[in-house]
DSSP file (Angstrom, degrees, kcal/mol; ACC not computed):
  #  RESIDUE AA STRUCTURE BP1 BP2  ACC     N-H-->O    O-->H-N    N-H-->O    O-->H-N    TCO  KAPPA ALPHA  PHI   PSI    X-CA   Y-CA   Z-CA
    1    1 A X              0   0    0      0, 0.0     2,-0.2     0, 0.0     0, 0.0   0.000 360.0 360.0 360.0 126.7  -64.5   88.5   49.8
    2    2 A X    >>  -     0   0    0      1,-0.1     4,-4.2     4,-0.0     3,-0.8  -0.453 360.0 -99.3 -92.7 175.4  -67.9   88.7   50.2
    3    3 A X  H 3> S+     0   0    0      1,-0.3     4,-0.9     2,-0.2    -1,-0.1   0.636 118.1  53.9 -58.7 -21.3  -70.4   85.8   48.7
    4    4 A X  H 3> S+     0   0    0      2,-0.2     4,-0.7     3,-0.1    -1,-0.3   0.721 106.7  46.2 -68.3 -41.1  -71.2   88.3   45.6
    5    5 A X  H X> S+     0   0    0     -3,-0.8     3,-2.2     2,-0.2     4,-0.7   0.968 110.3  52.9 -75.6 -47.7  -68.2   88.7   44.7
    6    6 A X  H 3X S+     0   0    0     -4,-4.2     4,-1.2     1,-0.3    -2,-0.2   0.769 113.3  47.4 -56.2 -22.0  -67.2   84.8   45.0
    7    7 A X  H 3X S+     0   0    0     -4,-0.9     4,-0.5     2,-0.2    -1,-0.3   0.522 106.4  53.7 -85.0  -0.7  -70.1   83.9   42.7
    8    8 A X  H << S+     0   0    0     -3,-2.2     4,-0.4    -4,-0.7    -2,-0.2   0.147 116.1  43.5-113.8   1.8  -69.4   86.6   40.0
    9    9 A X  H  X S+     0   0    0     -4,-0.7     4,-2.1     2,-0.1     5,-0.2   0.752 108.6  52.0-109.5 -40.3  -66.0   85.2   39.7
   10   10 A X  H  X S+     0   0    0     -4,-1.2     4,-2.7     2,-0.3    -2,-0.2   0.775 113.3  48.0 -49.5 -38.0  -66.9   81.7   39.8
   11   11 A X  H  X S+     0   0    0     -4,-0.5     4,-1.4     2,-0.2     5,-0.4   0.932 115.3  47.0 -78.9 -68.1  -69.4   82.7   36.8
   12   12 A X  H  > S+     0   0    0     -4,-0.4     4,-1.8     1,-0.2    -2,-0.3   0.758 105.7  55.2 -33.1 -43.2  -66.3   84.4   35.4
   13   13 A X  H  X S+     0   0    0     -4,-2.1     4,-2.0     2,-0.2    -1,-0.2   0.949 114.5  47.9 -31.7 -76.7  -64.0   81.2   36.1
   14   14 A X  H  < S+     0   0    0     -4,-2.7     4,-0.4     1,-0.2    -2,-0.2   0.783 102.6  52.7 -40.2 -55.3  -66.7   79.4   34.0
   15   15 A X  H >X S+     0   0    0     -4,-1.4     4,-1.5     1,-0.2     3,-0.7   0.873 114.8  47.1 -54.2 -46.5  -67.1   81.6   31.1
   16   16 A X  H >< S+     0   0    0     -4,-1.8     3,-1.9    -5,-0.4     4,-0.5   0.982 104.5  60.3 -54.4 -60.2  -63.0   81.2   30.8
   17   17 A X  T 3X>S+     0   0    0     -4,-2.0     4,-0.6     1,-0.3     5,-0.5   0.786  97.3  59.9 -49.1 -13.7  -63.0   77.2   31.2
   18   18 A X  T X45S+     0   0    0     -3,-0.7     3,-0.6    -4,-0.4    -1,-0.3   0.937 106.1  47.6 -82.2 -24.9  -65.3   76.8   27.9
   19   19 A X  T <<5S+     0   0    0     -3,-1.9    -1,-0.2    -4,-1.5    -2,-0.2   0.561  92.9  86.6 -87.8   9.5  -62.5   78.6   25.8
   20   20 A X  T 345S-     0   0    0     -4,-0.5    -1,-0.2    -3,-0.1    -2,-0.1   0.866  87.2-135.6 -72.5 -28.6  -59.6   76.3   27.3
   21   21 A X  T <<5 +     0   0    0     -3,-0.6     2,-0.2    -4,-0.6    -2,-0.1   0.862  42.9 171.2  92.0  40.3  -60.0   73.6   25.0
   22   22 A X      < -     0   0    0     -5,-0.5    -1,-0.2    -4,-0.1     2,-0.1  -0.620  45.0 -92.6 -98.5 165.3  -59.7   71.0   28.4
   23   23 A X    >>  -     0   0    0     -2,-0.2     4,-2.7     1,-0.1     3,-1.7  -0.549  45.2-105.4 -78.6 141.2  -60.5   67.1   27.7
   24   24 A X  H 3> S+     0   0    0      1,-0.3     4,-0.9     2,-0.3    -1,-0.1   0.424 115.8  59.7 -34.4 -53.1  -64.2   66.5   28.4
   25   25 A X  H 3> S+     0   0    0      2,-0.2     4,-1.7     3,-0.1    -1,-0.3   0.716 109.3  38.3  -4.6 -59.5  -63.6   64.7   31.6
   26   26 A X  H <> S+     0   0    0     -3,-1.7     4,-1.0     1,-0.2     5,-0.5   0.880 116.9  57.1 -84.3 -44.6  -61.9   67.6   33.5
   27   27 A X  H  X S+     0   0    0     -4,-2.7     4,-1.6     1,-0.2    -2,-0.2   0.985 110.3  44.9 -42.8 -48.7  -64.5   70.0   31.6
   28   28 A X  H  X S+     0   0    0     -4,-0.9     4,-1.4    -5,-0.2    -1,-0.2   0.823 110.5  48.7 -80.0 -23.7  -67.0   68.2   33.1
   29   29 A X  H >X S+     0   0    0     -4,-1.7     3,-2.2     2,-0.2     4,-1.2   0.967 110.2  53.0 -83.6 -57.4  -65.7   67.9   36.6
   30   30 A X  H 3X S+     0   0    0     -4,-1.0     4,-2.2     1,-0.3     3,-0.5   0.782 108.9  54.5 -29.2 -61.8  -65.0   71.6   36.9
   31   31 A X  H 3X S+     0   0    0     -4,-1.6     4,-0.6    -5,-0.5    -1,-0.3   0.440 111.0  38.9 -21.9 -41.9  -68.4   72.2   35.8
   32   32 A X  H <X S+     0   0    0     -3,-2.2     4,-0.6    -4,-1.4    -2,-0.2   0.387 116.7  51.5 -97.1   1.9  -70.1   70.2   38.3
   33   33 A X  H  X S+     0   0    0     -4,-1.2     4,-0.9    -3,-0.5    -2,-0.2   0.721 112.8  45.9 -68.2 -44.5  -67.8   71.3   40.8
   34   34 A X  H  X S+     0   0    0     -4,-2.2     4,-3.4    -5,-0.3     5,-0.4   0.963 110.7  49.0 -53.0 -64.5  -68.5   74.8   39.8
   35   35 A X  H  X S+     0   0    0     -4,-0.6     4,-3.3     1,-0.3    -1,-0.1   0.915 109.4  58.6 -54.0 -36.9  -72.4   74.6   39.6
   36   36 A X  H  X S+     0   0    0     -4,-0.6     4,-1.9     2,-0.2    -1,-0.3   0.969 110.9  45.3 -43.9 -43.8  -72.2   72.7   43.5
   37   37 A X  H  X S+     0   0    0     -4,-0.9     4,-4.2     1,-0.3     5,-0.7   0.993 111.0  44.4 -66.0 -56.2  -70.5   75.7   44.6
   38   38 A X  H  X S+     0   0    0     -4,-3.4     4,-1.3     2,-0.2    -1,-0.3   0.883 110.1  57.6 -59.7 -27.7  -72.5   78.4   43.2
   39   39 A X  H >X S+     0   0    0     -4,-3.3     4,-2.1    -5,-0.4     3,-0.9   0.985 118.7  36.2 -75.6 -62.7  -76.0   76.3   44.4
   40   40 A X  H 3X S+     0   0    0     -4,-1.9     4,-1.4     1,-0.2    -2,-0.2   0.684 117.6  48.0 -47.1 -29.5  -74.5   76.5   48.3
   41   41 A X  H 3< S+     0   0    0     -4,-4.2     4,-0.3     2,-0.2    -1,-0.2   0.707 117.7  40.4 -81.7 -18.4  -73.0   79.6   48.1
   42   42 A X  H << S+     0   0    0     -4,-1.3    -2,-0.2    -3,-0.9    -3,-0.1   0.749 113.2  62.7 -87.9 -16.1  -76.4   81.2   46.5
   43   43 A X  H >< S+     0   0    0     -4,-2.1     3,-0.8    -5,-0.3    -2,-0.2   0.954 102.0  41.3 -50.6 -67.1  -77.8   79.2   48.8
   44   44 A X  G >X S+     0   0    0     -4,-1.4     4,-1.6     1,-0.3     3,-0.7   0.513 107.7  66.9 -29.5 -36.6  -76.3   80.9   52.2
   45   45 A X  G 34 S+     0   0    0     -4,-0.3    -1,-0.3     1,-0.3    -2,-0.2   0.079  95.6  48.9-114.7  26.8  -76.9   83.8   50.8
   46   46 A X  G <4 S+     0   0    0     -3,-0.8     4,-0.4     3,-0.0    -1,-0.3   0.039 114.8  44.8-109.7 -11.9  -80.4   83.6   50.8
   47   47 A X  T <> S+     0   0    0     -3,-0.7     4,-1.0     2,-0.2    -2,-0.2   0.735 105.7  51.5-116.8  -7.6  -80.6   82.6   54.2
   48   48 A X  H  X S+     0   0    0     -4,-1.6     4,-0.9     2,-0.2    -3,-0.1   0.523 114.6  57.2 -84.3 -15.0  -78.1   84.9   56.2
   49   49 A X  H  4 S+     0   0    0     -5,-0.3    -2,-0.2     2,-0.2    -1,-0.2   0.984 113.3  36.5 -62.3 -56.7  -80.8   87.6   53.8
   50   50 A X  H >4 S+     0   0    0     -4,-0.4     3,-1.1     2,-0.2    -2,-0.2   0.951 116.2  56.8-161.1-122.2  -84.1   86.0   55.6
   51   51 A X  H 3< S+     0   0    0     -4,-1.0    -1,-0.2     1,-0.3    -2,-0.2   0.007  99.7  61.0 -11.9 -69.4  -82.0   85.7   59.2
   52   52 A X  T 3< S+     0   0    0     -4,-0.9     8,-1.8    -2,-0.1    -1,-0.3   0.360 100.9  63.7  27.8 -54.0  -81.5   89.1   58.9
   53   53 A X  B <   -A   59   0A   0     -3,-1.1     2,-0.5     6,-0.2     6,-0.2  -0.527  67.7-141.2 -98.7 144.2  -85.3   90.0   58.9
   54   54 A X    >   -     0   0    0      4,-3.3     3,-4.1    -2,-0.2     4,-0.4  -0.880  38.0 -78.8-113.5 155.4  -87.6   89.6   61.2
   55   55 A X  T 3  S+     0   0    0     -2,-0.5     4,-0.0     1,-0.3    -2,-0.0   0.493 124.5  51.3  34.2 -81.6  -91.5   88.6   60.8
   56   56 A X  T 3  S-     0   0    0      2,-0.1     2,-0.6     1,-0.1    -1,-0.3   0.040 121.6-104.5 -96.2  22.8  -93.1   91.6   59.7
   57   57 A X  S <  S+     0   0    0     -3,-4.1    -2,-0.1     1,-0.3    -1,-0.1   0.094  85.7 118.7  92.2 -30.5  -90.2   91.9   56.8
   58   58 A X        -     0   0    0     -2,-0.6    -4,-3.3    -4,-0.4    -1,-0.3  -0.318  68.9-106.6 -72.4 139.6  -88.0   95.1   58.9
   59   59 A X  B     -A   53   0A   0     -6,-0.2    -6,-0.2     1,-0.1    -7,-0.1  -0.570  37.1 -85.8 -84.3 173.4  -84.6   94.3   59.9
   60   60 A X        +     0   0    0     -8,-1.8     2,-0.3    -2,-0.2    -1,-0.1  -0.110  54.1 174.5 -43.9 139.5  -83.5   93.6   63.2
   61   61 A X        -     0   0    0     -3,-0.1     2,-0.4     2,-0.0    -3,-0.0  -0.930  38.3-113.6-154.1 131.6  -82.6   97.1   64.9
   62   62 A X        -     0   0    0     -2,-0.3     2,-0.7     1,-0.1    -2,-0.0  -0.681  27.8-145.8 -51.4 110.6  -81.5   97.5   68.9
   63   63 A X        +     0   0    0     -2,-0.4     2,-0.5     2,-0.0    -1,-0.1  -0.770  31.2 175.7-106.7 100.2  -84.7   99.7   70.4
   64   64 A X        -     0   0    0     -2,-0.7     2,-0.4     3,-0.0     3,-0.0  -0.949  26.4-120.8-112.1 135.2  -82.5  101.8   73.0
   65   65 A X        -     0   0    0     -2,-0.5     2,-0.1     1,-0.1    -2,-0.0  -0.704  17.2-116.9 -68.0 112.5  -84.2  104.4   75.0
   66   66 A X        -     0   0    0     -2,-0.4     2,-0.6     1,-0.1    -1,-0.1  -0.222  36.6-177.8-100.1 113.8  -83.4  107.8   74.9
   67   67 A X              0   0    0      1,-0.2    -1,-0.1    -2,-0.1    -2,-0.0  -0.658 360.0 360.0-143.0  95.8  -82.2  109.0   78.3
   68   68 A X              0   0    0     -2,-0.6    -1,-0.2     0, 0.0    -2,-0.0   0.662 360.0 360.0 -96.6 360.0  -81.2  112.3   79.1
């Protein structure tokens, strides 16, 4: 699963826990459990983006030389 998909279920996962009716406690730990996740995972996924890149904004690409 890539890191898009795990936060667009995790936001899905949310939306469901407000209509469970769970006691305030567990509502609230789920919730900050949740939000942890989604700030590291959106996190990561802003820096494998920006790894990715070099400098001048172009991704990385192998410059092999054409030899016939």
């Amino acid at each position: 699963m890539s890191k898009r998909q795990i936060l667009c279920a995790l936001g899905v996962l949310i939306i469901i826990f407000l209509f469970l009716g769970l006691p305030s406690f567990w509502d609230k730990i789920i919730a900050v459990l949740s939000g942890l996740l989604i700030i590291f995972i959106s996190y990561n996924l802003q820096v494998d983006q920006t790894a990715d890149k070099t400098a001048d904004g172009k991704e990385n690409e192998t410059f092999v030389e054409n030899r016939q």
